[in-house]
VOPAGU-2260 file (C-alpha; in pm, 1 decimal, decimal comma):
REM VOPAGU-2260
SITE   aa  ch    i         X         Y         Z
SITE  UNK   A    0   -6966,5     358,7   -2262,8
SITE  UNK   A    1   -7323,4     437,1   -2149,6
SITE  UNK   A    2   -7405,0     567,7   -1865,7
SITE  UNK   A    3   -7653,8     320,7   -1562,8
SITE  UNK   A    4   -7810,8     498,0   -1334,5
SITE  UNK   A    5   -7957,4     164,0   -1187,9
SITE  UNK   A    6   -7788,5    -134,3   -1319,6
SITE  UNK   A    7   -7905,3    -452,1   -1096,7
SITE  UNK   A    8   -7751,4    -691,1   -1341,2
SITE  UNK   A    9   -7408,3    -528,2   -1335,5
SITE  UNK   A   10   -7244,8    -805,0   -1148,8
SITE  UNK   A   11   -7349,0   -1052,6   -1336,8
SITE  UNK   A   12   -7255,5    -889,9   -1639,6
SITE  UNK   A   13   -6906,4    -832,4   -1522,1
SITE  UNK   A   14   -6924,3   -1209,9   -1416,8
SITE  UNK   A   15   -7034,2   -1304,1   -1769,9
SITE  UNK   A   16   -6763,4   -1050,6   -1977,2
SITE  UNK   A   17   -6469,4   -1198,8   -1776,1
SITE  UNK   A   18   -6550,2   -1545,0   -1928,8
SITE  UNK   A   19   -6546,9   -1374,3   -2275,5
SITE  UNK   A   20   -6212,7   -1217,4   -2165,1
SITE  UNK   A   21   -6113,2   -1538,9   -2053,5
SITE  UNK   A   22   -6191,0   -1703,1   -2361,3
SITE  UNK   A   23   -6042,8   -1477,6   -2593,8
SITE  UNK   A   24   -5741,1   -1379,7   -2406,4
SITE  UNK   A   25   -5652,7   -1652,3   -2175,0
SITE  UNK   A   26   -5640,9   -1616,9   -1737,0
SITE  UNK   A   27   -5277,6   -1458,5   -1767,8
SITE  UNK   A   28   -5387,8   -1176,4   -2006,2
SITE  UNK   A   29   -5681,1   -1097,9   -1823,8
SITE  UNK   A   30   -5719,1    -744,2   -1675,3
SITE  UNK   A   31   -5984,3    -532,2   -1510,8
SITE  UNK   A   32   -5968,5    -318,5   -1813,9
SITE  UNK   A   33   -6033,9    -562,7   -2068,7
SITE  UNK   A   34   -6344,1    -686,7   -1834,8
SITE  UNK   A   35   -6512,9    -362,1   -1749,8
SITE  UNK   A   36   -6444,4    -305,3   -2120,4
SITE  UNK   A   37   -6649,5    -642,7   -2255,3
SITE  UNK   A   38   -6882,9    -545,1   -1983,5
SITE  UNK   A   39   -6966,9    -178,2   -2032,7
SITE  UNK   A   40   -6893,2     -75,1   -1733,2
SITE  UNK   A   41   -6671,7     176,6   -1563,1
SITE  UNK   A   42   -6297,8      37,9   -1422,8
SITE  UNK   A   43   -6474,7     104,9   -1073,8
SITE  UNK   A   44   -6773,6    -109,1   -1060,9
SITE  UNK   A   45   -6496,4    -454,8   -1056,0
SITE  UNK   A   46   -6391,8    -310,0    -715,0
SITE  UNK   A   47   -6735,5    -190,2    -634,4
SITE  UNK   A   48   -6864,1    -548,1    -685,1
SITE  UNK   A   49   -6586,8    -817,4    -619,7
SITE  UNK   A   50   -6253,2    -779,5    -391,6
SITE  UNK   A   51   -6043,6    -845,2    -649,4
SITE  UNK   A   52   -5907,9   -1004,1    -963,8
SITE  UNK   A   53   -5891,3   -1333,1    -780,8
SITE  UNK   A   54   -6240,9   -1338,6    -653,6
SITE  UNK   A   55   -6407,6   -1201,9   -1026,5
SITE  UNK   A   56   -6222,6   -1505,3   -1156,1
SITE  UNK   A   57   -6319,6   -1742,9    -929,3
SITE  UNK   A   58   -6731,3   -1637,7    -933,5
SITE  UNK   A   59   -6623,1   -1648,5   -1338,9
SITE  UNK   A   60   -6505,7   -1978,0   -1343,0
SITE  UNK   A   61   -6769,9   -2170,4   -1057,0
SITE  UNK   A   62   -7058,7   -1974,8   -1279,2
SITE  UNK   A   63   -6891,9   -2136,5   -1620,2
SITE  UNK   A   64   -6826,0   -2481,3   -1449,2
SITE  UNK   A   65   -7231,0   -2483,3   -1273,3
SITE  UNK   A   66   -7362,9   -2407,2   -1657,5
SITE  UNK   A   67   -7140,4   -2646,6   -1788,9
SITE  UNK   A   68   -7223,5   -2920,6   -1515,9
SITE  UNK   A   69   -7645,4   -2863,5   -1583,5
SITE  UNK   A   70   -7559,2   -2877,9   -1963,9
SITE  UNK   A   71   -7386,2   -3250,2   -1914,6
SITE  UNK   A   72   -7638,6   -3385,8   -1674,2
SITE  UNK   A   73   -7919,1   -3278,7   -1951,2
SITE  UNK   A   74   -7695,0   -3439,3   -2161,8
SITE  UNK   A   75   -7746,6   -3746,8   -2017,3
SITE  UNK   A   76   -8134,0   -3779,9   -1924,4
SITE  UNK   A   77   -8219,4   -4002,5   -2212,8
SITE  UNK   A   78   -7927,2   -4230,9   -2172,0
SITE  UNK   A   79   -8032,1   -4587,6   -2050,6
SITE  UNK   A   80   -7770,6   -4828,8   -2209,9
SITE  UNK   A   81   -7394,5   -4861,4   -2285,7
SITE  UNK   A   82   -7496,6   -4782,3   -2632,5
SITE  UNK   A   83   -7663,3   -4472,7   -2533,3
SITE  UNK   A   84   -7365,4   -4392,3   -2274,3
SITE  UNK   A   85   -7129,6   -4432,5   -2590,2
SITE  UNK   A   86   -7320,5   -4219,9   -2842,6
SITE  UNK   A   87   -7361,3   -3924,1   -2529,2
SITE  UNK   A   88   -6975,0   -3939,6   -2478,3
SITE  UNK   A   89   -6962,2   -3910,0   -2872,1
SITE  UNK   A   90   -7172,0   -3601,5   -2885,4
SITE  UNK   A   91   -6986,2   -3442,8   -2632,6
SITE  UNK   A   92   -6681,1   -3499,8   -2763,0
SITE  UNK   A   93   -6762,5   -3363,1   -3085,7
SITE  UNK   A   94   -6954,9   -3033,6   -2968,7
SITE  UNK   A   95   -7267,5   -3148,5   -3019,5
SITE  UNK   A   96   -7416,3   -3153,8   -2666,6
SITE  UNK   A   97   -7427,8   -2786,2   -2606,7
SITE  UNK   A   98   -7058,9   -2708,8   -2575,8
SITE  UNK   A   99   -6828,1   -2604,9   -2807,5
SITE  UNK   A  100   -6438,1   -2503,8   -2817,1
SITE  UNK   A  101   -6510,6   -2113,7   -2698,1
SITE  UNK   A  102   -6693,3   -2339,8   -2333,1
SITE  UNK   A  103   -6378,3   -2602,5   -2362,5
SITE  UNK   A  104   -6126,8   -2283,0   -2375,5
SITE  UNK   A  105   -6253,7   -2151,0   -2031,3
SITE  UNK   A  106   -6222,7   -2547,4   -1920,7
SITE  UNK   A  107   -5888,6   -2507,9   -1975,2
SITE  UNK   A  108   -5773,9   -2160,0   -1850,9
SITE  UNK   A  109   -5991,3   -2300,4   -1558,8
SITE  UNK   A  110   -5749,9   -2625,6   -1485,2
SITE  UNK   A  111   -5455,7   -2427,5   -1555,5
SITE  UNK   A  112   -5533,8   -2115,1   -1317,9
SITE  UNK   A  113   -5642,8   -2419,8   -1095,0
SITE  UNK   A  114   -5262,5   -2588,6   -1097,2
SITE  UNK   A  115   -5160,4   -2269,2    -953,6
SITE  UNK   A  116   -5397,9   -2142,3    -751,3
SITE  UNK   A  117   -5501,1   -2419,8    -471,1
SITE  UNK   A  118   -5861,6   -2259,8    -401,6
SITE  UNK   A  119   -5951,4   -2298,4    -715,0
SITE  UNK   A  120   -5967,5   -2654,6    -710,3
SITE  UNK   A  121   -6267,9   -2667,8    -516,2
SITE  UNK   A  122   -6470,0   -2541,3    -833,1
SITE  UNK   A  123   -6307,8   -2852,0   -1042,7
SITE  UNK   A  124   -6324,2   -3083,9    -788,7
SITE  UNK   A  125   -6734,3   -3003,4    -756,9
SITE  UNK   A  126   -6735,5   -3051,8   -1170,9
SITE  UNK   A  127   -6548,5   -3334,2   -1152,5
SITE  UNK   A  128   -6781,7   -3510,5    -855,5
SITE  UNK   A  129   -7118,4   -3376,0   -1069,1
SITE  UNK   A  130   -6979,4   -3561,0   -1409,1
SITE  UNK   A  131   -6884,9   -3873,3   -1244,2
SITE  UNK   A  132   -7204,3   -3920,5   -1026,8
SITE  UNK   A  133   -7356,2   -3850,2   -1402,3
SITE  UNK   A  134   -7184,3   -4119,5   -1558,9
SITE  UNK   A  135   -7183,3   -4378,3   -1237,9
SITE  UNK   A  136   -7552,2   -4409,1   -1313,4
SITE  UNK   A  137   -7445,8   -4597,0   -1604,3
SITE  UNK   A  138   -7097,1   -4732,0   -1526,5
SITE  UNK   A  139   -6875,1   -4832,8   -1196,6
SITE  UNK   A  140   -6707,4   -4549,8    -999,6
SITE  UNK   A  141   -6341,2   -4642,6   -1134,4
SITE  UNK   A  142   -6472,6   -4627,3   -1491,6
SITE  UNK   A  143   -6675,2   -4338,7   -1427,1
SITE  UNK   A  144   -6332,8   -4136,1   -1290,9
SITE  UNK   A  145   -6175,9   -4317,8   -1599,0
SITE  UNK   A  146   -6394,4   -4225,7   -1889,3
SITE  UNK   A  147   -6462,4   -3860,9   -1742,6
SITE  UNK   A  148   -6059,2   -3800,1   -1766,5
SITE  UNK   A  149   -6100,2   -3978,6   -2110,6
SITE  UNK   A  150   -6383,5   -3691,0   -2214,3
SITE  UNK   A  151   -6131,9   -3409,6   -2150,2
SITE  UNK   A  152   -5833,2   -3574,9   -2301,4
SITE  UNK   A  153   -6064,9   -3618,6   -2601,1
SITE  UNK   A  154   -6163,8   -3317,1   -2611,2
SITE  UNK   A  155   -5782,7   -3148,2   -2570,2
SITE  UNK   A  156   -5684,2   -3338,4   -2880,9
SITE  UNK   A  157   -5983,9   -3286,8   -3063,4
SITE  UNK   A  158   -5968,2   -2891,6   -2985,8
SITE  UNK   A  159   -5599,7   -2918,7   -3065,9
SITE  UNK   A  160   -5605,3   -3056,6   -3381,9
SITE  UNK   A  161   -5475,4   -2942,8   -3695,8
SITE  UNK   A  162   -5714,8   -3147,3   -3867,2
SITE  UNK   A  163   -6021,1   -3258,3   -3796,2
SITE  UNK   A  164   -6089,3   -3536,0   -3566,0
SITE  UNK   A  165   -6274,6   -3889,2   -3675,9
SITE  UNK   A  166   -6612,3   -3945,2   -3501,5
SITE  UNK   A  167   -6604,2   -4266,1   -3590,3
SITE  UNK   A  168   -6266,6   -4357,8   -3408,3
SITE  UNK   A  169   -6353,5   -4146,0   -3114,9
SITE  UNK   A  170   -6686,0   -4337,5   -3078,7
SITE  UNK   A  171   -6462,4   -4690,3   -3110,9
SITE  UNK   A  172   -6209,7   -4570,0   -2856,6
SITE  UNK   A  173   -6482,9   -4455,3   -2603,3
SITE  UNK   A  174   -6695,2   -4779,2   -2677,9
SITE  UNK   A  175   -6401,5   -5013,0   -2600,3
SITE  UNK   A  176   -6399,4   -4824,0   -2214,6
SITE  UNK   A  177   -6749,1   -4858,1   -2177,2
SITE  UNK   A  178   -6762,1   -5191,0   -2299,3
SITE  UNK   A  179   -6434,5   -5288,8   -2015,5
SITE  UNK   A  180   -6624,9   -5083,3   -1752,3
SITE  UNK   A  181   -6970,6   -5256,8   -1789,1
SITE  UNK   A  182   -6788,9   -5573,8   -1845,0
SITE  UNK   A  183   -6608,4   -5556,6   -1527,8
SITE  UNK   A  184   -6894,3   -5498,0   -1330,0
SITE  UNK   A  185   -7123,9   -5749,2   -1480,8
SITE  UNK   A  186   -6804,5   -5995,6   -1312,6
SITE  UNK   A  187   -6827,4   -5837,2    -994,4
């Protein structure tokens, strides 16, 4: 470990290394050792900086769900039809819109530690709002709530499969949705 002398950046380093630990070990194997560790820091600074476990996790998880949130509105600046809307789910689905299985595995451990820890839901519910206020630009809210939910299920089997996943029947399922969503409210 190196010594700092002045170390402004500390916290946000710790911040940072806990979402590594995160990733690689999952919420319920994740200690202050194994942080100030991927952080190069001593054991002392986590107390120093944050009141505990709980709180390091929580700053962890809003910081991975805000970067996460700016990366899927980007996502979605070009869009401007239900084509567009079904190709942009597509990418996402398939990693290619700036996130990839290491930023889905923090998703998770996020919605899990969120099941049993109430005030953690207010950092999901914000994502959740952000990504559905995304895709109500191009959809109605009920479809919005429904293809958002259909993103992360997507995603879970896509992450847990054994073999790989077909773009083309992803981009089918995802099109059919759209296509009932912008149906529905061309009706109404």
């Amino acid at each position: 470990m190196t010594p700092r002398r002045h170390d402004p950046q500390r916290a946000d380093r710790i911040v940072d290394a806990a979402l590594d630990v995160i990733a690689e070990h999952g919420v319920a194997n994740t200690t202050h050792r194994l942080i100030a560790a991927a952080a190069d820091v001593p054991l002392g600074s986590l107390t120093y900086h944050f009141t505990g476990l709980d709180d390091l996790l929580a700053q962890a998880f809003a910081r991975h769900a805000e970067r996460m949130a700016v990366t899927y509105e980007a996502h979605f600046d070009q869009v401007r039809s239900a084509d567009d809307v079904v190709t942009a789910v597509t990418d996402l689905v398939h990693a290619d819109a700036g996130a990839d299985d290491r930023d889905w595995a923090v998703v998770y451990e996020l919605y899990l530690a969120a099941l049993r820890e109430p005030s953690l839901r207010t950092v999901t519910e914000s994502w959740m709002r952000r990504s559905r206020s995304v895709l109500e630009r191009f959809v109605d809210p009920t479809t919005a709530r429904g293809v958002d939910a259909l993103i992360e299920g997507l995603v879970m089997h896509k992450v847990l499969a054994t073999t790989p996943v077909d773009r083309a029947q992803t981009t089918e399922i995802i099109a059919r949705v759209v296509r009932a969503g912008t149906a529905s409210e061309e009706h109404a």
